[in-house]
N, C-alpha and C positions, 0 to 999 in steps of 0.2 A: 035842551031845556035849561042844563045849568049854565051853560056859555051863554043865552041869551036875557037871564034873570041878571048876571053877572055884568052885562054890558049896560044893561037899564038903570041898575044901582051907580054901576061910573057917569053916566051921564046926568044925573040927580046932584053928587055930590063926587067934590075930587077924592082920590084914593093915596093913598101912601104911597110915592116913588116907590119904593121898594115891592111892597102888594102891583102897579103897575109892570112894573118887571115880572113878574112871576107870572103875568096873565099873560105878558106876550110871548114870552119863554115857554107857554104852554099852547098857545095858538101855533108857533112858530113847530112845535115838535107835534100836534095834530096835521098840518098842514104838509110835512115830513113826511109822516105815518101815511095821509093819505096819495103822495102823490107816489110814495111805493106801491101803493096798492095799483094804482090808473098804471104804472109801467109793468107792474107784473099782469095784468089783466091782459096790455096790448099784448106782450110777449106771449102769454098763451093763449092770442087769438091768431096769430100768426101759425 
């Protein structure tokens, strides 16, 4: 819910380079987190 209010608010109006960076910086370390998760998943489905 918050990543998707957050992306609707960027597209309305621009954001602070620096506030854009933090959003990606924070996509980029979810996207991290989750692809650990998909390789520890296949590992213990093996």
């Amino acid at each position: 819910m918050k990543m998707s209010s957050a992306s609707m608010g960027g597209s309305k109006r621009r954001l602070p380079s620096r506030r854009l960076g933090g959003v990606l910086r924070e996509q980029r370390a979810k996207l991290y987190i989750i692809r650990r998760c998909v390789v520890m998943l296949l590992c213990w489905h093996e």
